[in-house]
C-alpha atoms as an extended CHARMM CRD file, in Angstrom:
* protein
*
       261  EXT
         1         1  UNK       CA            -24.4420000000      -11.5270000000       24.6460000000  PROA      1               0.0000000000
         2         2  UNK       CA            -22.7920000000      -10.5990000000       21.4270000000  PROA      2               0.0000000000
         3         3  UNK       CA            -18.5620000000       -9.7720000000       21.4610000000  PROA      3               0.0000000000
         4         4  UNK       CA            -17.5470000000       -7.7220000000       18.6000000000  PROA      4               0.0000000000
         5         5  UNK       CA            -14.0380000000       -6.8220000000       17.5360000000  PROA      5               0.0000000000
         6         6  UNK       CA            -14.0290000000       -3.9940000000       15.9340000000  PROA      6               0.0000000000
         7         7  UNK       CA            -10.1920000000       -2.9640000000       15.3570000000  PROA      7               0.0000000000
         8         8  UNK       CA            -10.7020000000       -1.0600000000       11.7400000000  PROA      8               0.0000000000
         9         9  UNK       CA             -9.8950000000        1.9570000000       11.7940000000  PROA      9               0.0000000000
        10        10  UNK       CA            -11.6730000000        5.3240000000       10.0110000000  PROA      10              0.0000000000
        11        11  UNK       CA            -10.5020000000        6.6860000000        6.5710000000  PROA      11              0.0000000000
        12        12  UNK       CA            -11.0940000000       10.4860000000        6.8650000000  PROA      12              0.0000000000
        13        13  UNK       CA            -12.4430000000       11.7280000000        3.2500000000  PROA      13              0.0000000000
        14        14  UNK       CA            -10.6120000000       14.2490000000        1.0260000000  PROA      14              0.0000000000
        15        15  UNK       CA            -11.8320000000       17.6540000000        1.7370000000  PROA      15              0.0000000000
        16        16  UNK       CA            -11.5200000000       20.6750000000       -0.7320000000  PROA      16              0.0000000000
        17        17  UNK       CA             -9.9430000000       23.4930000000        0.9180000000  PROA      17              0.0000000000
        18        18  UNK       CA            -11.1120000000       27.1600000000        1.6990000000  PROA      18              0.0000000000
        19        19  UNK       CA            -10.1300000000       29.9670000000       -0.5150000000  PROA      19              0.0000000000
        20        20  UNK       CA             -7.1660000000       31.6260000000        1.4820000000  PROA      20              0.0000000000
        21        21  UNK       CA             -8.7380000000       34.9560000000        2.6280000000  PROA      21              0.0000000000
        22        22  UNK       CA            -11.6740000000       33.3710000000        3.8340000000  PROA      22              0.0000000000
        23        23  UNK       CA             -9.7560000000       30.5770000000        5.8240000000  PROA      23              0.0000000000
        24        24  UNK       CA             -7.9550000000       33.2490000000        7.8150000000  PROA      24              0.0000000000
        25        25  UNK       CA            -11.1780000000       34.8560000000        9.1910000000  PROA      25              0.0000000000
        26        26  UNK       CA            -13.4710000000       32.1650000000        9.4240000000  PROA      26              0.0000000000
        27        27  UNK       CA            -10.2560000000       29.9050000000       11.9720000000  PROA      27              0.0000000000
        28        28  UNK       CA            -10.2510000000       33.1190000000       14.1910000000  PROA      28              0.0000000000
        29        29  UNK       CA            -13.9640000000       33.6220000000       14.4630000000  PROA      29              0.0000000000
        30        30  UNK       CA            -14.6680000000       29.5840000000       15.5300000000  PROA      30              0.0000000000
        31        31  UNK       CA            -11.3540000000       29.7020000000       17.4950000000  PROA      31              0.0000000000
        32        32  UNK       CA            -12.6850000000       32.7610000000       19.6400000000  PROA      32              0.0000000000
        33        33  UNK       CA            -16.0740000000       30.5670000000       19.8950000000  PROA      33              0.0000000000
        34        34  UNK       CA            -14.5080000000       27.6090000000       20.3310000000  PROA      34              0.0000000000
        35        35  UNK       CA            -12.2260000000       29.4150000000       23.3470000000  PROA      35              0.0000000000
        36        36  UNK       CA            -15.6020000000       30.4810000000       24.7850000000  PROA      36              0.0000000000
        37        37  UNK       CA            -17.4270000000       27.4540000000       24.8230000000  PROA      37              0.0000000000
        38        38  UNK       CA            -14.6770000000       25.3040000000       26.0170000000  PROA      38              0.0000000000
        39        39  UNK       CA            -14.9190000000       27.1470000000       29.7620000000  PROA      39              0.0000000000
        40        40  UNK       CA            -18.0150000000       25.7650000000       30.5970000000  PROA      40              0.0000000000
        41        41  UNK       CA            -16.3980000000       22.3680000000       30.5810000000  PROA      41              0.0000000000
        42        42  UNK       CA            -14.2540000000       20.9900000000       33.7150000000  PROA      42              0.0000000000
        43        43  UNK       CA            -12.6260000000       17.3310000000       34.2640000000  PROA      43              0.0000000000
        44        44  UNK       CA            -11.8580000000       18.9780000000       38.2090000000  PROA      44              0.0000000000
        45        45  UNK       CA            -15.9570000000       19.5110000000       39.3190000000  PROA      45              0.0000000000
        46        46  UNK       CA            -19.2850000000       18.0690000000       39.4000000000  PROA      46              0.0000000000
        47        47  UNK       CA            -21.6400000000       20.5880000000       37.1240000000  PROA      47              0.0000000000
        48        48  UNK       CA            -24.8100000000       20.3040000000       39.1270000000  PROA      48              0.0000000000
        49        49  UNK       CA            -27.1670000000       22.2870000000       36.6150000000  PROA      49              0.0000000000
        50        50  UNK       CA            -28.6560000000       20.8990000000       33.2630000000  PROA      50              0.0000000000
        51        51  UNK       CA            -27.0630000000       22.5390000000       29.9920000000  PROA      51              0.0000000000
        52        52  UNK       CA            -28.0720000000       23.1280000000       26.5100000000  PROA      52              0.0000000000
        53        53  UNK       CA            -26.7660000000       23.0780000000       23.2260000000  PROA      53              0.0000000000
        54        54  UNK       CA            -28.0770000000       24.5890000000       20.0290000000  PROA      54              0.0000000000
        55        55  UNK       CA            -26.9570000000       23.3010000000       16.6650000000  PROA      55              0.0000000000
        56        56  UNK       CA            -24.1610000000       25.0800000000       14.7010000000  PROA      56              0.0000000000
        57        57  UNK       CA            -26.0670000000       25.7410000000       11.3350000000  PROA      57              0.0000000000
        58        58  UNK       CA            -28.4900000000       24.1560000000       10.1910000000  PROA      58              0.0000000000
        59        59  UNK       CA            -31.3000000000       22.5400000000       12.6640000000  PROA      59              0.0000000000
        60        60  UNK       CA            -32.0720000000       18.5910000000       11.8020000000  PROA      60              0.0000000000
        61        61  UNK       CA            -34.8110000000       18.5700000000       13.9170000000  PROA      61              0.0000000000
        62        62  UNK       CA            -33.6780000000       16.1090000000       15.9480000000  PROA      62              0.0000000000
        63        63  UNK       CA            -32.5160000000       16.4120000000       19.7610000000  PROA      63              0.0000000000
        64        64  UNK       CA            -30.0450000000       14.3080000000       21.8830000000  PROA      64              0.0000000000
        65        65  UNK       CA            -29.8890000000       14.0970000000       25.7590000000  PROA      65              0.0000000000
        66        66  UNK       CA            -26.8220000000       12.7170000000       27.1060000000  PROA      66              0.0000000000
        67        67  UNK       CA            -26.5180000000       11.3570000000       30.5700000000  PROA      67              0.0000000000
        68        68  UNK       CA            -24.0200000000       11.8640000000       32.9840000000  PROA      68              0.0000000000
        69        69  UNK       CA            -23.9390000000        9.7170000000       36.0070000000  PROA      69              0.0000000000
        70        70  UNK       CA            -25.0010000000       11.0600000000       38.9660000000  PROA      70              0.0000000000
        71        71  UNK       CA            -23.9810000000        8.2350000000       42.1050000000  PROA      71              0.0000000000
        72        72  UNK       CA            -24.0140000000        9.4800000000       45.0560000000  PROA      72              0.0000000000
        73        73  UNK       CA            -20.7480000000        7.5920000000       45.6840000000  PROA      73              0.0000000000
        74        74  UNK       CA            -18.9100000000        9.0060000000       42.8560000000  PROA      74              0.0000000000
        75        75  UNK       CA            -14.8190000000        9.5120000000       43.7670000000  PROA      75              0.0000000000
        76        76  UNK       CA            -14.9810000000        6.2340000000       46.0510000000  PROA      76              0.0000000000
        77        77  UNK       CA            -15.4030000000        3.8420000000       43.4530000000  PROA      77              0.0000000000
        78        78  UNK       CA            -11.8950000000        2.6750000000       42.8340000000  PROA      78              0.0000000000
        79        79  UNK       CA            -11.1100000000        5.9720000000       40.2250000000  PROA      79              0.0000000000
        80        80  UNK       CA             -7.5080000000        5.9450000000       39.2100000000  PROA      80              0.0000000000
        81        81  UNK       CA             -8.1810000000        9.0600000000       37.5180000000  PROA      81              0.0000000000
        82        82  UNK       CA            -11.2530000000       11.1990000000       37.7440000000  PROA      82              0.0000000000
        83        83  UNK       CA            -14.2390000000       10.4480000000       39.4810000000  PROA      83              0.0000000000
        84        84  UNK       CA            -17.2190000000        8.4720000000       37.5370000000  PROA      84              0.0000000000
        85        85  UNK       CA            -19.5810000000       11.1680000000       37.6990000000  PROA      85              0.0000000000
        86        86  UNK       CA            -17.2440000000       13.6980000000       35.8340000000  PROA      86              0.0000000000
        87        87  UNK       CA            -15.9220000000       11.3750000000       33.5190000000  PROA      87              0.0000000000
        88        88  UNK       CA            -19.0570000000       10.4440000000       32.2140000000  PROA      88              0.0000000000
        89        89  UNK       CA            -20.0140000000       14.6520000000       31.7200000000  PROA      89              0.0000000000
        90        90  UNK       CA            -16.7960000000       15.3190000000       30.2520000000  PROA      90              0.0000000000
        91        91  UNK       CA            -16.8740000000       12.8690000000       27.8360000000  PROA      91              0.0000000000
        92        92  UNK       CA            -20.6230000000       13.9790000000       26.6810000000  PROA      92              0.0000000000
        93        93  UNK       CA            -19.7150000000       17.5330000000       26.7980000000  PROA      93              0.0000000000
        94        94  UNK       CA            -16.6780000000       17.2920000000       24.1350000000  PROA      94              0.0000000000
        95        95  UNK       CA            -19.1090000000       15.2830000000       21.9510000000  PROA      95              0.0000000000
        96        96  UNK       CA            -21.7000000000       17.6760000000       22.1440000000  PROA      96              0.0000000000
        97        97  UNK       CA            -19.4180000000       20.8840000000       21.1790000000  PROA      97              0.0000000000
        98        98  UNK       CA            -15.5950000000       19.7300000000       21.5980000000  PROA      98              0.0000000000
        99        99  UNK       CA            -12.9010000000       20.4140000000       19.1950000000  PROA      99              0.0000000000
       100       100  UNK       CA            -13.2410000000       19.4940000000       15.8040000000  PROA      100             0.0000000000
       101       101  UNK       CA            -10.3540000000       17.3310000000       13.7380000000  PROA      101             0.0000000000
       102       102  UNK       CA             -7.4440000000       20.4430000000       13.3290000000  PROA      102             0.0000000000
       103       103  UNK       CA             -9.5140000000       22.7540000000       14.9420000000  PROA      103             0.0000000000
       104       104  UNK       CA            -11.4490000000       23.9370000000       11.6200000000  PROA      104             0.0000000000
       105       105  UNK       CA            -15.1450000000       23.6060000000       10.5120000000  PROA      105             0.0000000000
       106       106  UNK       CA            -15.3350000000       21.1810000000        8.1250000000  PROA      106             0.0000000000
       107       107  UNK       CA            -17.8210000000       18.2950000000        6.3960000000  PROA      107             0.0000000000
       108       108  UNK       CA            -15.5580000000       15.3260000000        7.6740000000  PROA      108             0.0000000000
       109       109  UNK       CA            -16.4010000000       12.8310000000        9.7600000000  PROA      109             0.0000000000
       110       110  UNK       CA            -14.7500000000       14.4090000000       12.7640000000  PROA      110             0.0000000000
       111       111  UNK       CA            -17.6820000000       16.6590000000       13.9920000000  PROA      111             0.0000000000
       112       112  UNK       CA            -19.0030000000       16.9160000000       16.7470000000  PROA      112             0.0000000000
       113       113  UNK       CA            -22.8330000000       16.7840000000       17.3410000000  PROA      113             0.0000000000
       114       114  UNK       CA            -23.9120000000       19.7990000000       17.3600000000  PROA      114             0.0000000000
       115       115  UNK       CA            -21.7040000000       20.5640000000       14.0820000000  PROA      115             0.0000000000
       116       116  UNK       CA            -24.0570000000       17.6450000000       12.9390000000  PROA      116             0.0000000000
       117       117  UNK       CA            -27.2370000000       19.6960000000       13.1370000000  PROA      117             0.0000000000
       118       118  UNK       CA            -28.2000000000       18.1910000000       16.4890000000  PROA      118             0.0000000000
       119       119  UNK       CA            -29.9120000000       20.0790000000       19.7700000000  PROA      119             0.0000000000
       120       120  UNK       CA            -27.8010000000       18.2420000000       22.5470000000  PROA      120             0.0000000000
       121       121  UNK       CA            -28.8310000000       18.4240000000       26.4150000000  PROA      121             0.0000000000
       122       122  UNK       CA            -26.3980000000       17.2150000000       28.8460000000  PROA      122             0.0000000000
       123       123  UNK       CA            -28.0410000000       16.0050000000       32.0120000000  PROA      123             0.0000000000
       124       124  UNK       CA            -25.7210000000       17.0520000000       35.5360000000  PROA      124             0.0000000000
       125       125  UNK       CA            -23.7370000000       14.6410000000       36.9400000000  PROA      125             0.0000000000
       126       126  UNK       CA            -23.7920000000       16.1340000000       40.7250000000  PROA      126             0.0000000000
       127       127  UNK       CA            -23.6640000000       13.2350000000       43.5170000000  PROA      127             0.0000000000
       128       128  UNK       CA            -26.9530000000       13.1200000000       44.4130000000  PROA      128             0.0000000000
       129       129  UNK       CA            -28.2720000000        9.5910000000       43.0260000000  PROA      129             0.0000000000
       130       130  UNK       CA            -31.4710000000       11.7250000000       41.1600000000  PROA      130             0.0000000000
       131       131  UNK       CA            -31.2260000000        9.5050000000       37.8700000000  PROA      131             0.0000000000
       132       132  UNK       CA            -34.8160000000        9.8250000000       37.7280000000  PROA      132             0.0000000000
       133       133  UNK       CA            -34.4430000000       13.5920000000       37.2520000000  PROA      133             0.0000000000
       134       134  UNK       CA            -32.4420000000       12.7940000000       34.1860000000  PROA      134             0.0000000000
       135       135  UNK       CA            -35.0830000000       10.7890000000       32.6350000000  PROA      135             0.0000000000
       136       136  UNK       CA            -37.8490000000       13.0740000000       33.5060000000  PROA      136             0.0000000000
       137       137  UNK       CA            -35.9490000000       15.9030000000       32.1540000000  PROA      137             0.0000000000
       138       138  UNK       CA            -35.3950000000       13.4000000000       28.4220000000  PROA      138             0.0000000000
       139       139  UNK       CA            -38.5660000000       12.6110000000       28.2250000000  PROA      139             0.0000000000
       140       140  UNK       CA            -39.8790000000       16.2890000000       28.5940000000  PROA      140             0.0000000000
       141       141  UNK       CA            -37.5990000000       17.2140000000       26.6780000000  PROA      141             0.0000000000
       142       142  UNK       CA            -38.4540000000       14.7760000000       23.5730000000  PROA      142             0.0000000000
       143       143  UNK       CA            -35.1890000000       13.6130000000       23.0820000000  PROA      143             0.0000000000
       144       144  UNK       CA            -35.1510000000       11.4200000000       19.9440000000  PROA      144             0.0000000000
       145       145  UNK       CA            -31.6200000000       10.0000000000       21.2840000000  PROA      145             0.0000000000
       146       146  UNK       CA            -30.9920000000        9.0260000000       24.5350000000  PROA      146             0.0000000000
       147       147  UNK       CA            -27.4100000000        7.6390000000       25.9090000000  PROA      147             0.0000000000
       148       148  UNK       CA            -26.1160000000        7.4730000000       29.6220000000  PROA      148             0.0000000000
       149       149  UNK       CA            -22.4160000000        7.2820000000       29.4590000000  PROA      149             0.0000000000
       150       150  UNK       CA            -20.6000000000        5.5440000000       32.6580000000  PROA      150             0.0000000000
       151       151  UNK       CA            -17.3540000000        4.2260000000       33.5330000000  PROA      151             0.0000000000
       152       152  UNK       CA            -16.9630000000        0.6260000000       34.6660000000  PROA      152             0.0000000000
       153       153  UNK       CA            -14.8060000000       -1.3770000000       37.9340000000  PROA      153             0.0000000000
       154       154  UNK       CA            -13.4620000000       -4.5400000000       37.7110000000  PROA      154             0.0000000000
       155       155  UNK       CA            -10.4830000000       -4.0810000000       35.7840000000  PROA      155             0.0000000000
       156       156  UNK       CA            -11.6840000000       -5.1350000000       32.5240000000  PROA      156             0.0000000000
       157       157  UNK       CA            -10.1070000000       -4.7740000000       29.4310000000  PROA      157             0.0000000000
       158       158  UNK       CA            -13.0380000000       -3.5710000000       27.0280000000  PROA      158             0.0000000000
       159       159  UNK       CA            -15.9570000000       -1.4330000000       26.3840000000  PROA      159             0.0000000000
       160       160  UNK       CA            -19.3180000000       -2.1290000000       27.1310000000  PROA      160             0.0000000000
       161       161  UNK       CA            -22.7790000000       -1.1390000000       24.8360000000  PROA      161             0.0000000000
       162       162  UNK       CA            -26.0670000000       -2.0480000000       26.4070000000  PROA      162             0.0000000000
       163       163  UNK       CA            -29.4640000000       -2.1710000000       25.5080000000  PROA      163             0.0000000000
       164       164  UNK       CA            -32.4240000000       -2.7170000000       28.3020000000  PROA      164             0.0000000000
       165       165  UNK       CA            -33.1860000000       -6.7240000000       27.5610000000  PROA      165             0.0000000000
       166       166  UNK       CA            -37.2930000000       -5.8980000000       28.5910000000  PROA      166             0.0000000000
       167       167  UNK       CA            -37.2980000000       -3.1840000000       26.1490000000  PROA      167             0.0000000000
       168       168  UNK       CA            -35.0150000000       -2.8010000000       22.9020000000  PROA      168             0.0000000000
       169       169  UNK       CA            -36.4480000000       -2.0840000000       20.2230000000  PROA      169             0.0000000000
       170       170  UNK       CA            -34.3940000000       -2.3330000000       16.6760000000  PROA      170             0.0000000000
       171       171  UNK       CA            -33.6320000000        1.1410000000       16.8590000000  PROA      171             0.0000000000
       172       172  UNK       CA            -31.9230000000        0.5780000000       20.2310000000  PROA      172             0.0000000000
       173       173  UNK       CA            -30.0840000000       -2.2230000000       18.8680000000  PROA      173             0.0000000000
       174       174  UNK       CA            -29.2160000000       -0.3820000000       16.0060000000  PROA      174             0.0000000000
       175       175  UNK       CA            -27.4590000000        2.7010000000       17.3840000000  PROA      175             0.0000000000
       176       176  UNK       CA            -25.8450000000       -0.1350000000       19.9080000000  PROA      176             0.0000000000
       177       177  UNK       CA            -24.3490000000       -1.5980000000       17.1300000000  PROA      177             0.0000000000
       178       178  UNK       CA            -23.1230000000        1.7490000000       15.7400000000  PROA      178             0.0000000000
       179       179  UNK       CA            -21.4540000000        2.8820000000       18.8330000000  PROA      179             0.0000000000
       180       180  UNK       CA            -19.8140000000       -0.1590000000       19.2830000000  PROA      180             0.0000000000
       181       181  UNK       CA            -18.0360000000        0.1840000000       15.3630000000  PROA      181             0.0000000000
       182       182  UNK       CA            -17.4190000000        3.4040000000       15.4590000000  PROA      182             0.0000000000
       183       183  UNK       CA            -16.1780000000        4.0150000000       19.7920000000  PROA      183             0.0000000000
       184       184  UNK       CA            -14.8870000000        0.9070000000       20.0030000000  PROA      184             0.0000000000
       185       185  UNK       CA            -12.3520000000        1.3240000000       17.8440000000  PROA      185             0.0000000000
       186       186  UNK       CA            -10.5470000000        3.8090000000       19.8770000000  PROA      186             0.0000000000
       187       187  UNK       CA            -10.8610000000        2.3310000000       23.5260000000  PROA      187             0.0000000000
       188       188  UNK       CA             -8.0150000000        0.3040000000       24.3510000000  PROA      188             0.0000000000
       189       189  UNK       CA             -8.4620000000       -3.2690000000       24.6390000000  PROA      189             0.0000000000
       190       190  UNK       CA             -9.4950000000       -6.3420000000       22.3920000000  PROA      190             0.0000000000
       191       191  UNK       CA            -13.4170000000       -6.3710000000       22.2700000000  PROA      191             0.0000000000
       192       192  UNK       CA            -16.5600000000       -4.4510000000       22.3330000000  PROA      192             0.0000000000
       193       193  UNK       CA            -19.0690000000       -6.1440000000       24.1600000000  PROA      193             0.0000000000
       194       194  UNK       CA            -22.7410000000       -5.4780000000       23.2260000000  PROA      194             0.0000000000
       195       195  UNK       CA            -24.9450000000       -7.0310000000       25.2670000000  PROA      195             0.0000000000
       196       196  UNK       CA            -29.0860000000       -6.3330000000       26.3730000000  PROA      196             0.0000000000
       197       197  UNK       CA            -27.6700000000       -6.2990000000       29.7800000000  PROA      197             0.0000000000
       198       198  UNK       CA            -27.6910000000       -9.7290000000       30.9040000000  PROA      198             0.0000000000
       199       199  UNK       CA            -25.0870000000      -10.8020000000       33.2200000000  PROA      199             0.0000000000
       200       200  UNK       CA            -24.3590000000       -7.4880000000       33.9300000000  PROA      200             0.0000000000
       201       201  UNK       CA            -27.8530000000       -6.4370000000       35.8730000000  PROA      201             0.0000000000
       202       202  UNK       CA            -28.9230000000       -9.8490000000       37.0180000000  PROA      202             0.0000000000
       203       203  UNK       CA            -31.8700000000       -9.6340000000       34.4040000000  PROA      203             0.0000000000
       204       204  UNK       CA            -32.9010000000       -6.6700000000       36.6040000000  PROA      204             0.0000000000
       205       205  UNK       CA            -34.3150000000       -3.8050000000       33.6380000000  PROA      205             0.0000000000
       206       206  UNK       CA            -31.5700000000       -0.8860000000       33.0680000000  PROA      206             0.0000000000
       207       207  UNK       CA            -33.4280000000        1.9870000000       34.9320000000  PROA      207             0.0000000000
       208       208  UNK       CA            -31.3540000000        4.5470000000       33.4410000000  PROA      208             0.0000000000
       209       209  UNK       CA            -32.9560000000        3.5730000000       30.1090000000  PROA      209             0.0000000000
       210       210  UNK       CA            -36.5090000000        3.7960000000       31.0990000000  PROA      210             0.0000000000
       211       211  UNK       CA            -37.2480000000        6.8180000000       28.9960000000  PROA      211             0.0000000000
       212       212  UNK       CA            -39.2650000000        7.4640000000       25.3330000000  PROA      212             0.0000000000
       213       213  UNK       CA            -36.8800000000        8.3790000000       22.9690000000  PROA      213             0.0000000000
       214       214  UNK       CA            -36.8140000000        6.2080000000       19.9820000000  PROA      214             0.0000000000
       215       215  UNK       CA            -33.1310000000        5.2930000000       20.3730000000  PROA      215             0.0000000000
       216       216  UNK       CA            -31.8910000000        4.6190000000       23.9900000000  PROA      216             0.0000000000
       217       217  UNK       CA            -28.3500000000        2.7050000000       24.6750000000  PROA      217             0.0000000000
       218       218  UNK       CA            -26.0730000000        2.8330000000       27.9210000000  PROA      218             0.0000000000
       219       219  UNK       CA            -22.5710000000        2.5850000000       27.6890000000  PROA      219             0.0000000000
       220       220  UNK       CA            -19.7830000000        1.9440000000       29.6820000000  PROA      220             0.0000000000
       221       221  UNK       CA            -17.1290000000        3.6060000000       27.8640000000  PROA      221             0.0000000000
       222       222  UNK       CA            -13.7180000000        2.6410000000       29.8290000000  PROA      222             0.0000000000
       223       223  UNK       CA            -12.8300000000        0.7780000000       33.1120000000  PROA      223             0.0000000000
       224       224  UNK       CA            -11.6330000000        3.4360000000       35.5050000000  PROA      224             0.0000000000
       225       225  UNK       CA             -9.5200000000        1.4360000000       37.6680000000  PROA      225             0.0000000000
       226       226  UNK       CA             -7.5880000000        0.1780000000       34.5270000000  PROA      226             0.0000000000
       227       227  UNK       CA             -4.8500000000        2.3030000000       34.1940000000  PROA      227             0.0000000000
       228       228  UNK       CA             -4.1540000000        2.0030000000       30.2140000000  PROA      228             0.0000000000
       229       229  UNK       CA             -7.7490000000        3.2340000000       29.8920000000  PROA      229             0.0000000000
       230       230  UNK       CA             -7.5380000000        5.9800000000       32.2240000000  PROA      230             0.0000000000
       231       231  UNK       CA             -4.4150000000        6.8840000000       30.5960000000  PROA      231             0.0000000000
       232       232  UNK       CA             -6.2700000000        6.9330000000       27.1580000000  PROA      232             0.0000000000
       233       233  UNK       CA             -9.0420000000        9.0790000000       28.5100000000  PROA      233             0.0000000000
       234       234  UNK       CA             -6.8120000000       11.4290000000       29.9700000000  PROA      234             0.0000000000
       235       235  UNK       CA             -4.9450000000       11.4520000000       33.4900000000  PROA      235             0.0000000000
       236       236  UNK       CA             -2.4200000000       13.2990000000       34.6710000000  PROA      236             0.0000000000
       237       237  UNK       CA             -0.7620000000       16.4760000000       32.5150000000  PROA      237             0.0000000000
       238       238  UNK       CA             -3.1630000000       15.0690000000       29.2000000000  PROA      238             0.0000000000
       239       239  UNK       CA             -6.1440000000       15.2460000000       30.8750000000  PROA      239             0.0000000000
       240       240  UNK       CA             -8.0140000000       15.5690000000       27.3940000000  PROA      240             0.0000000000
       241       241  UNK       CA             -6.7500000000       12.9600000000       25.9730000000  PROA      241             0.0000000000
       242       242  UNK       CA             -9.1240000000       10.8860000000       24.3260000000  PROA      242             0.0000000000
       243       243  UNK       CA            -12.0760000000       13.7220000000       24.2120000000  PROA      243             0.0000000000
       244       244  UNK       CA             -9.8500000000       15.7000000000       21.8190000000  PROA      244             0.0000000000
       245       245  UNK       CA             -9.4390000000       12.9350000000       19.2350000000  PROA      245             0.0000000000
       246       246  UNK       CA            -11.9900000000       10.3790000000       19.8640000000  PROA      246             0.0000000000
       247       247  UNK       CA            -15.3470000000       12.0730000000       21.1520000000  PROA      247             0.0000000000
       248       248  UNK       CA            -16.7460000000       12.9200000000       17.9340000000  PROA      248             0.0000000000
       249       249  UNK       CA            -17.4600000000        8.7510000000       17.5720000000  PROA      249             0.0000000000
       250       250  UNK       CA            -20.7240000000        9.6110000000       19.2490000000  PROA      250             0.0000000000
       251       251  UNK       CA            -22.2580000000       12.2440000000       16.5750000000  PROA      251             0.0000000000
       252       252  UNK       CA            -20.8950000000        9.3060000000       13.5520000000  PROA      252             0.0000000000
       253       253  UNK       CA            -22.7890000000        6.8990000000       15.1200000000  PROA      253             0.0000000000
       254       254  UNK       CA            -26.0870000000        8.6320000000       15.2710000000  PROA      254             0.0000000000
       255       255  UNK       CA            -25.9140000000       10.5440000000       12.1720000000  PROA      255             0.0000000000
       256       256  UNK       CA            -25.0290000000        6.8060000000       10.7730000000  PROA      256             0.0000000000
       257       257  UNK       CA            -28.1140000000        5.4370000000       12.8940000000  PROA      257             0.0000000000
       258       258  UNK       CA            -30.7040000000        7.8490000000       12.3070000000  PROA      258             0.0000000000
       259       259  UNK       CA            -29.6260000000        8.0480000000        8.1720000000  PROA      259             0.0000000000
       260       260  UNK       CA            -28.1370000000       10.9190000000        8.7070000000  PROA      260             0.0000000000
       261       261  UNK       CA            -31.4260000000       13.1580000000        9.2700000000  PROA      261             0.0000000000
């Protein structure tokens, strides 16, 4: 198992700005879009149906599927804040389409992935244990990206990147490393662990990666019964905390990983 510190954080690049009477119109047409989109999401409710996510601009050809858990035990799994299940969907949905960095459309390195040219799908994350669906629905799909996103017991103090030890291949290990540089820098706590799983599935393979797109990672972004992290990923009254500023890490991370297709 390799631990990584990763504690550097991003330098956002100077961007030119819009000529004034086109900044005006083009804030209140993605605001009203933005406004729109953002209802579909909810950090209250399971979403028990599949959604789908077209680029903004330009198509790269490449598609995403994002994972949500789906335990049938989700809410009784020692949650301080929100229940596994939604965290996991609420984090993928704000990387998929959530606010951008000052709430403008710009080339920096805070977009999200669909502002990246990407076709996301975001799995449900109802409680009925039907991970299998998920992968079925990747693999039909042809997802070229593939990551689960969970949320972890135990109380730890770090995140968590894993690869399936039977079968990682270097692309695997490389968007692993990539999530770990750029994620880990904004969840609380001293390390980023990336790991092929063992120790953590008692060499058992990582089921929720047994699908066929070329890059494939599972993460366990926070430990929800460790308060500081629930507080970073948004509890109480700031319930968006860390989606608003930090979801975006996913779509750097692949564009970095795939070469920025």
């Amino acid at each position: 198992m390799e631990k990584i510190s990763f504690r550097v954080r991003l330098r956002q690049p100077h961007m030119g700005s819009l000529r004034p009477r086109w900044r005006t119109l083009f804030v209140l047409l993605f605001t009203s879009s933005l406004v729109a989109s953002l209802a579909s999401a909810t950090h209250t409710i399971v979403t028990p149906n599949e959604s789908t996510f077209a680029s903004i601009g330009p198509y790269n050809g490449k598609i995403v599927y994002l994972s949500s858990p789906r335990h049938t035990s989700s809410g009784s799994r020692g949650e301080l804040g929100w229940e596994e299940n939604i965290n996991g969907r609420h984090w993928n949905y704000y990387a998929t389409t959530g606010n951008f960095k000052n709430g403008t459309l710009t080339q920096s390195i805070t977009r999200n992935l669909r502002a990246r040219g990407y076709k996301v799908i975001l799995s449900p994350n109802s409680r009925d244990g039907l991970i299998k669906e998920s992968i079925r629905s990747s693999n039909k799909a042809g997802a070229d990206v593939h990551i689960t996103t969970h949320t972890n017991a135990g109380r730890g103090n770090y995140m968590l990147v894993m690869v399936d030890n039977n079968t990682a291949t270097t692309y695997d290990r490389l968007l692993q490393s990539r999530i770990g540089q750029f994620v880990g820098v904004a969840v609380p706590g001293t390390e980023v662990f990336t790991t092929d799983g063992t120790g953590y599935t008692n060499g058992i393979e990582l089921a929720e990666l047994d699908v066929n797109a070329k890059y494939t990672v599972y993460v366990e972004l926070i430990f929800h019964d460790n308060q500081a992290h629930v507080d970073w990923f948004g509890s109480g009254t700031d319930w968006g905390a860390s989606v608003k500023h930090d979801a975006w890490r996913y779509g750097m991370a692949v564009d970095i990983a795939l070469g920025y297709p």
